[in-house]
N, C-alpha and C positions, 0 to 999 in steps of 0.2 A: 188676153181674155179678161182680165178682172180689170183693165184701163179699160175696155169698150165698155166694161159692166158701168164702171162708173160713167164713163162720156155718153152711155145712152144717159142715166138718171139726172146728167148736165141738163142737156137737148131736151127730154120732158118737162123738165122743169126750167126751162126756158131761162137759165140761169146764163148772164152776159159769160163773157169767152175772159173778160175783163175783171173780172167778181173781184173785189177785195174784204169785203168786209166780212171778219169772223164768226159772227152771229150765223150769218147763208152759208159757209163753207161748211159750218160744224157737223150740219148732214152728211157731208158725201165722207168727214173726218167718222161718224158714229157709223155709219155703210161699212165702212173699210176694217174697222177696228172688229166689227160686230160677222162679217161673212169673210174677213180673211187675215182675222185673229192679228193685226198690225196695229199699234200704238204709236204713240209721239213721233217722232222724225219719219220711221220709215212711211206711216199713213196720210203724212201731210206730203212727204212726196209721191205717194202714189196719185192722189189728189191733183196735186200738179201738172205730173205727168199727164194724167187725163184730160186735163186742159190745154195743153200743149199739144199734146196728141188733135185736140179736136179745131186746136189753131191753124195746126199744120196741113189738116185734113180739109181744110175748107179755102187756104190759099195752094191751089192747086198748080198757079204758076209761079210760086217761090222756090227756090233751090234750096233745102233748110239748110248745108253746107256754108251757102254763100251767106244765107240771111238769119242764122240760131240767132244770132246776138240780138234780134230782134222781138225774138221770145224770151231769151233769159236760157236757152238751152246751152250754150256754153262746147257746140262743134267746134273739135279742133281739126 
């Protein structure tokens, strides 16, 4: 629930699946900190996650088994 929170406020705000730069993540990092009370590591990973999440959701014919290493998920 609180990854789709964040991957809908992704998708609104039509932020790339790709985003690198700190300045545009620091929203979804102030989101996470501010409604589900998460700070440094664990909020940049939920962040993540929710991009992964919306990676995985949109290549509908990937296997994430066969292909995580293509997101950085790290399936073993």
């Amino acid at each position: 629930m609180q990854i789709e929170k964040i991957a809908f406020m992704i998708i609104e705000d039509n932020t790339s699946l790709d985003e690198q730069e700190p300045s545009k993540l620091q929203k979804y990092y102030d989101f996470v900190k501010k409604q589900f009370s998460l700070d440094g590591d664990p909020a940049i990973q939920l962040v993540n996650e929710a991009f992964l999440y919306l990676k995985l959701k949109k290549s509908d014919a990937i296997d994430p088994l066969q292909h995580g290493d293509e997101f950085g998920a790290g399936f073993s």
